[in-house]
C-alpha positions as CSV (number, residue, x, y, z in Angstrom):
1,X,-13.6,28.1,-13.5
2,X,-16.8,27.1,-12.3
3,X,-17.7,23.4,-11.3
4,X,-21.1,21.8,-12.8
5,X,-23.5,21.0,-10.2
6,X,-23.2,16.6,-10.0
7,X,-25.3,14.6,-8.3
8,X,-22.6,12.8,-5.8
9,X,-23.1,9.4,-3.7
10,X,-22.1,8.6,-0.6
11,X,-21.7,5.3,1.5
12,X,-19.7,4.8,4.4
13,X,-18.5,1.6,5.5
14,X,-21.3,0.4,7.2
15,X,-23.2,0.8,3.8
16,X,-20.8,-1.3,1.4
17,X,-22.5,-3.8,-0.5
18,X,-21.4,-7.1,-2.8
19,X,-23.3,-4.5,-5.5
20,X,-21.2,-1.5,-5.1
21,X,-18.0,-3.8,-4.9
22,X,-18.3,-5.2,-8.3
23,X,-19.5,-1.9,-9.9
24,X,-16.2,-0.2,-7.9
25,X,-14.3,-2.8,-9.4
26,X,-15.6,-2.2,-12.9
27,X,-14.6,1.4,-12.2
28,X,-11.2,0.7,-11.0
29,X,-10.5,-2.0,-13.7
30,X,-11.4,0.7,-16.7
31,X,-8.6,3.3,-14.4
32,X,-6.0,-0.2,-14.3
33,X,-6.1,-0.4,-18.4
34,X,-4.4,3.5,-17.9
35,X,-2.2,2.8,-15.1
36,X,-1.3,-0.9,-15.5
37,X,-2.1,-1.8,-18.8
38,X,-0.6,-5.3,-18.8
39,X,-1.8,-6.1,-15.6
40,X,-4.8,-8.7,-14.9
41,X,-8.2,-7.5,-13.7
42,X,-9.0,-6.8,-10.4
43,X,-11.4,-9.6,-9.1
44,X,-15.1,-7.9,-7.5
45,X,-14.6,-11.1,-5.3
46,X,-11.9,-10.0,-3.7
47,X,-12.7,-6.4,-2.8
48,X,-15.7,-7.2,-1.3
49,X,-14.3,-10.0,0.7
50,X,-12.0,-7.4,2.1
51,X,-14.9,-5.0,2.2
52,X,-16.5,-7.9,4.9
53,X,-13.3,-7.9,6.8
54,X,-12.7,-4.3,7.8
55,X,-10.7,-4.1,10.7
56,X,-13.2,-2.2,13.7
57,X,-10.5,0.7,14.1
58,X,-11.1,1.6,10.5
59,X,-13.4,4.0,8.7
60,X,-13.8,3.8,5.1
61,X,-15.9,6.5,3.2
62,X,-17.1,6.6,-0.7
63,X,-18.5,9.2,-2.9
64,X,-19.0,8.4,-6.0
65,X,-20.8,10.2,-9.3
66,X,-22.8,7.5,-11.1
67,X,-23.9,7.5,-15.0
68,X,-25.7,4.9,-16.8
69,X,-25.1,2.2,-14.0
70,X,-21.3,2.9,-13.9
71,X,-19.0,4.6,-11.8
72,X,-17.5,7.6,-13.2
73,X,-15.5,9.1,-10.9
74,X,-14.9,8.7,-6.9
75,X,-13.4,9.7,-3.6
76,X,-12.1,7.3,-0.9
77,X,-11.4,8.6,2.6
78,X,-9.8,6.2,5.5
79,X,-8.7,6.9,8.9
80,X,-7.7,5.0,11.9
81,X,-10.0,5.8,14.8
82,X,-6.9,4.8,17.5
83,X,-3.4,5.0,17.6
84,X,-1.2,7.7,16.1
85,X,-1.3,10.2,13.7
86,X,-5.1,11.4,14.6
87,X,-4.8,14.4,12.5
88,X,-4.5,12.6,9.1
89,X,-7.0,11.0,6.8
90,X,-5.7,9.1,3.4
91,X,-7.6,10.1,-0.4
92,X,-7.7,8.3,-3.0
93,X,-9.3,10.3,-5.8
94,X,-9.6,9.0,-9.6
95,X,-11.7,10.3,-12.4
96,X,-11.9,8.5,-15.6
97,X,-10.3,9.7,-18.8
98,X,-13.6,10.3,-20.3
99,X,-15.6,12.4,-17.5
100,X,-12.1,14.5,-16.8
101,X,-12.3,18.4,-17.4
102,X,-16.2,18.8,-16.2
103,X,-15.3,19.8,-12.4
104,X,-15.8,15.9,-11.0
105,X,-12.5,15.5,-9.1
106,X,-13.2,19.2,-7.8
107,X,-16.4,18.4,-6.7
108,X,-15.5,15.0,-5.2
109,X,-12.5,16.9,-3.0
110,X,-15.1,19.1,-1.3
111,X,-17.5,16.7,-0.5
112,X,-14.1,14.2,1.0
113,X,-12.1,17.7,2.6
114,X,-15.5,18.7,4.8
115,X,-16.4,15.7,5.6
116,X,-12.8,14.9,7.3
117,X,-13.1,18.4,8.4
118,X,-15.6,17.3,10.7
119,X,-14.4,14.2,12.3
120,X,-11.3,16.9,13.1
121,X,-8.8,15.5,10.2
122,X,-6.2,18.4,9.5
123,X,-4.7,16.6,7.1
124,X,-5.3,14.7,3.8
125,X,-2.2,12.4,2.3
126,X,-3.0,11.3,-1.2
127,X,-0.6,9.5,-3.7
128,X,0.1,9.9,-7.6
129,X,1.9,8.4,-10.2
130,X,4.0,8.9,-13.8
131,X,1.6,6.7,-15.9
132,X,-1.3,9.2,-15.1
133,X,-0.1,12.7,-15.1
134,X,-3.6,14.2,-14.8
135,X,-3.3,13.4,-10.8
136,X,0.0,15.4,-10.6
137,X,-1.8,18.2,-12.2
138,X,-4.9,18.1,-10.1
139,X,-3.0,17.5,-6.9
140,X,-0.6,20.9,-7.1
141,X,-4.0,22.9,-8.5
142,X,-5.8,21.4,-5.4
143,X,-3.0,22.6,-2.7
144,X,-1.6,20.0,-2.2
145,X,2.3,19.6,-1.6
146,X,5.1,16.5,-2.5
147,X,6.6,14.8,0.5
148,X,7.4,12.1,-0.4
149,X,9.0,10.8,-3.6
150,X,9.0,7.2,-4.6
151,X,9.1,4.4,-7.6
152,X,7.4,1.2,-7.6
153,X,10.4,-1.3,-8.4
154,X,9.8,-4.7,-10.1
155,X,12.1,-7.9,-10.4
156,X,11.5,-10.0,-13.2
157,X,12.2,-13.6,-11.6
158,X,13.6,-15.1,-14.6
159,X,16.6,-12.4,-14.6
160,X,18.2,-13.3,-11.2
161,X,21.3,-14.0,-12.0
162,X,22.3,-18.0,-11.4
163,X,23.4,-18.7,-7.7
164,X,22.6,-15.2,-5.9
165,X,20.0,-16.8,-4.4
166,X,22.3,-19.5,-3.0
167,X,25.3,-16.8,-2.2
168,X,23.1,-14.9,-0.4
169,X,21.6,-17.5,1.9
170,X,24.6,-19.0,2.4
171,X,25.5,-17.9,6.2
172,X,28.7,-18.2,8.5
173,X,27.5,-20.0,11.8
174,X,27.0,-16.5,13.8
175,X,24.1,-18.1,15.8
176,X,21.4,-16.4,13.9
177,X,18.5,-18.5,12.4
178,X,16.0,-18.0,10.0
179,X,12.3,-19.2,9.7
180,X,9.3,-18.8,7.1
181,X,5.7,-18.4,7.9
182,X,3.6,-19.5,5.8
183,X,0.1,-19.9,8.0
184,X,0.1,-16.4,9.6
185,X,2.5,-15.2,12.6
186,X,3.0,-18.0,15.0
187,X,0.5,-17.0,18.4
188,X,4.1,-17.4,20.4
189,X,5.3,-15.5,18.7
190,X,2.8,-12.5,17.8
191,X,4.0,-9.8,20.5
192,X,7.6,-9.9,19.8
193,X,6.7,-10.0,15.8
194,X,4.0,-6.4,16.2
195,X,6.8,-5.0,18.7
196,X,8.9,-6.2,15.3
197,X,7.4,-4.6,13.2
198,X,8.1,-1.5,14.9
199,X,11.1,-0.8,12.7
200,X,9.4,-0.1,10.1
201,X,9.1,3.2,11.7
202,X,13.0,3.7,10.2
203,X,12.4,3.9,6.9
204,X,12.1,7.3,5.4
205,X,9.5,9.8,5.7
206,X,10.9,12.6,4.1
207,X,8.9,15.6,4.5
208,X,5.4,14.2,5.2
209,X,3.8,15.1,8.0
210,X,3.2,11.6,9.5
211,X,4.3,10.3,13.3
212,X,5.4,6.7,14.0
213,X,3.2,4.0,14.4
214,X,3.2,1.8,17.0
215,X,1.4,-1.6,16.0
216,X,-0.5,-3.6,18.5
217,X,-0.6,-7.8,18.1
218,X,-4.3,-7.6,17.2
219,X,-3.6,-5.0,14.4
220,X,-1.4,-8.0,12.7
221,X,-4.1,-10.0,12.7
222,X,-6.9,-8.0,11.6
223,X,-4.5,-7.6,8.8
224,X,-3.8,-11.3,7.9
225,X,-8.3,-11.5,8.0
226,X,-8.0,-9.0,5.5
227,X,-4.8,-10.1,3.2
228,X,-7.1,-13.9,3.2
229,X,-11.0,-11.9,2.6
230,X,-9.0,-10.5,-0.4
231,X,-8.3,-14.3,-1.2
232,X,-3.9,-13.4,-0.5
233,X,-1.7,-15.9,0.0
234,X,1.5,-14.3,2.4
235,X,4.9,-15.6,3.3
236,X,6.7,-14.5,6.2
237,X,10.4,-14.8,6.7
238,X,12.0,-13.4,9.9
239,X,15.5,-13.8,11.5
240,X,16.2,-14.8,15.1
241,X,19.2,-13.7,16.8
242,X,21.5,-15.5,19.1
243,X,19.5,-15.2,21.6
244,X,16.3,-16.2,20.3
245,X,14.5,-12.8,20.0
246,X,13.3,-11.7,16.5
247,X,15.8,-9.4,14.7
248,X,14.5,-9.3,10.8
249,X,11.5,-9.9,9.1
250,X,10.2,-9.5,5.3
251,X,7.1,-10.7,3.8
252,X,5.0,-10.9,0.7
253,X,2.2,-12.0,-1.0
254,X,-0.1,-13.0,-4.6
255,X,-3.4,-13.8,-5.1
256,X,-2.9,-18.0,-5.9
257,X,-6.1,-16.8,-8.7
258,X,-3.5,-14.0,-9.9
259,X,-0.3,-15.7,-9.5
260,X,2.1,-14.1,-11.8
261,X,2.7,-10.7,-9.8
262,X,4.0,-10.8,-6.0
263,X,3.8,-7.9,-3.6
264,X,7.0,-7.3,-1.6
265,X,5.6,-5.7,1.4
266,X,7.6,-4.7,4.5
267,X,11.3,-5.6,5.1
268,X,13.0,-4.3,8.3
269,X,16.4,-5.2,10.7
270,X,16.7,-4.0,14.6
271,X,19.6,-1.5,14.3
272,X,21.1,-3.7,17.0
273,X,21.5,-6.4,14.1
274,X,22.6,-4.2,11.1
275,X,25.6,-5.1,9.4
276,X,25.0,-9.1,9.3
277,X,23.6,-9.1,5.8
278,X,20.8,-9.9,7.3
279,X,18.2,-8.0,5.1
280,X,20.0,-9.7,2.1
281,X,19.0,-13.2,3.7
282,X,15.7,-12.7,4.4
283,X,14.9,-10.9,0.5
284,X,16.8,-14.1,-1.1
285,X,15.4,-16.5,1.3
286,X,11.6,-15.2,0.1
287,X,12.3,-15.3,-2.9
288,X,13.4,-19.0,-3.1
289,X,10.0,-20.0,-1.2
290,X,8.1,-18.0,-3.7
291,X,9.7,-19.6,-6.2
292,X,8.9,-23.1,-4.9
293,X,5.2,-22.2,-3.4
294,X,4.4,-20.1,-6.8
295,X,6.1,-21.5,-9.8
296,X,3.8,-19.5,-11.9
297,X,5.1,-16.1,-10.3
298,X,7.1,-14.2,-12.5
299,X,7.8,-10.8,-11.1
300,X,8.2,-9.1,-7.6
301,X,7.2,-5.7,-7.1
302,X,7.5,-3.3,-4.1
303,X,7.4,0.5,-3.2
304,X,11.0,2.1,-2.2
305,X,11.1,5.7,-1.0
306,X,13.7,7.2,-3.1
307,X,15.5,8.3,0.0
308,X,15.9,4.7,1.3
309,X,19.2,3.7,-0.2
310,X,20.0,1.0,2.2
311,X,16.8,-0.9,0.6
312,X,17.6,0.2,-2.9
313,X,20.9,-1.4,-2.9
314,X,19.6,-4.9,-1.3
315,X,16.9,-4.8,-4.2
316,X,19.2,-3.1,-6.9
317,X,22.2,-5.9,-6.1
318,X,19.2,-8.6,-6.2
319,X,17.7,-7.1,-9.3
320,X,14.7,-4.7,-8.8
321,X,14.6,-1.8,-11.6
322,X,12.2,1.1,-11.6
323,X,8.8,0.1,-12.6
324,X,6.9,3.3,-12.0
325,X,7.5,6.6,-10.5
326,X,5.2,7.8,-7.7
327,X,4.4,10.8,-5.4
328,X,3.0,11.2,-1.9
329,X,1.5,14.2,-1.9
330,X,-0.7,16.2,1.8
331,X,-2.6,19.2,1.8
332,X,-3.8,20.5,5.2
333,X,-7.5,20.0,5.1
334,X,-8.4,24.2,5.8
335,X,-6.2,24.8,2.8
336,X,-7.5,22.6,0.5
337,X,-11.1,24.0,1.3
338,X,-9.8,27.5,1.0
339,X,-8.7,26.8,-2.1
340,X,-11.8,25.4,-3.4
341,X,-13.9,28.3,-2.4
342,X,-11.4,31.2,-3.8
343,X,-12.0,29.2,-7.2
């Protein structure tokens, strides 16, 4: 097979524009109606808010093939230019229904692959999911391998059944406390939350090539900039032990303009405090101040390795069903190329 010669764009994050955000949006919206039919549109506001709000450690690269005034098809590369895991850059690569078949995503792939080539990226880590099997399909043809298998999980508020919440709040006096967040982490208490955070570092892997990641009290806030420039609203739950120190956390967060879906995001216990119940109080306790902060939510949704069965029974028991199936997929960044060439 041979790939068309396209005329591909490229803008780095130094180049984004309020421009380029809505007509990326546009783009991504048309890709949504595929993926997430029943889901609202993205906001143009939003991304480029975020686009403004780029943490300095990041790098965030675009190509993009253009028709008409509209984005047909594009390539997103980001890296961390500290910390861990120097070898790896994350794609995202979607091609509209329409322009599939002409060579676009193959062409888009080289472009991304040398580029990270050259900043010394070995690897590329790129996800897929059930409701589009065209990525699946590109991503084995590409090289690339599964290493990680996961679902996107949704609970519908409205079917919790009456009193979990309150069973699962309800605590013996063991001396631990809880507290919610609503205004960002506490400044007392932002090294022990990023040292916190830590845990996160437990939850499966699998087979990806990926080392831990060691997050740094200014890395949570560049984040919380970020969650607010993309107009986020977050709660913050965490668990104290006896002894005052931070044992448990969970958080999420909706858009107030979008206020119907909430994103579960990370939910982690110290080994030292497993066996407590103490995730189980922190998801029930969220929920409840969701419930009162959001009365127009109605559904919580959040990504579970398949692997993680600790997590999967907290948010099967609670009420979480599969919502859609996804795959974390690398491809070493020589093989990728090599590929590309042979064909």
């Amino acid at each position: 097979m041979t790939t068309t010669p396209v005329a591909v764009q490229h803008r780095d994050h130094t180049a984004l524009t309020e421009e380029f955000a809505r007509t990326l949006v546009a783009h991504l919206n048309r890709l949504r109606a595929e993926s997430h039919p029943h889901d609202p549109p993205v906001d143009p506001a939003n991304v480029w808010g975020q686009m403004q709000h780029l943490p300095p450690v990041l790098e965030l690269d675009f190509w993009t093939v253009e028709q008409d005034g509209q984005i047909v098809a594009h390539a997103r590369t980001q890296l961390f230019t500290v910390g861990e895991n120097g070898h790896l850059a994350e794609l995202e690569l979607m091609v509209s229904p329409a322009a599939r078949g002409r060579g676009l995503g193959r062409t888009l792939l080289d472009h991304a692959a040398r580029a990270m080539r050259e900043r010394g990226r070995t690897l590329l880590i790129t996800q897929t999911n059930d409701r589009v099997p065209a990525g699946e399909a590109f991503a084995r043809r590409a090289g690339f391998q599964p290493g990680l298998s996961s679902h996107a999980n949704r609970l519908l508020l409205s079917d919790i059944p009456d009193g979990l919440l309150d069973a699962w709040t309800t605590r013996p006096d063991d001396g631990y406390t809880l507290e919610v967040w609503t205004d960002g982490v506490p400044d007392a208490d932002l090294d022990a939350y990023a040292e916190l955070l830590n845990v996160m570092n437990s939850a499966p892997r699998d087979d990806l090539d990926m080392e831990d990641h060691r997050t740094t009290p200014d890395e949570v806030r560049s984040m919380e900039q970020l969650a607010r420039a993309g107009g986020r609203a977050a709660v913050v739950a965490v668990v104290r032990a006896p002894d005052g120190t931070l044992a448990g956390l969970t958080d999420v967060s909706w858009r107030p303009a979008q206020p119907g879906i909430v994103s579960q995001g990370n939910t982690g216990v110290l080994p030292a405090h497993r066996g407590h119940q103490l995730g189980r109080w922190l998801k029930a306790a969220n929920v409840s101040e969701v419930m009162r902060l959001n009365p127009q939510a109605t559904e919580i949704r959040t990504q579970n390795a398949d692997s993680n069965g600790p997590m999967l029974k907290i948010n099967t028991d609670l009420g979480f069903r599969p919502f859609m199936a996804s795959t974390v997929w690398q491809g070493a960044v020589a093989d990728v190329l090599s590929g590309l060439e042979r064909n």
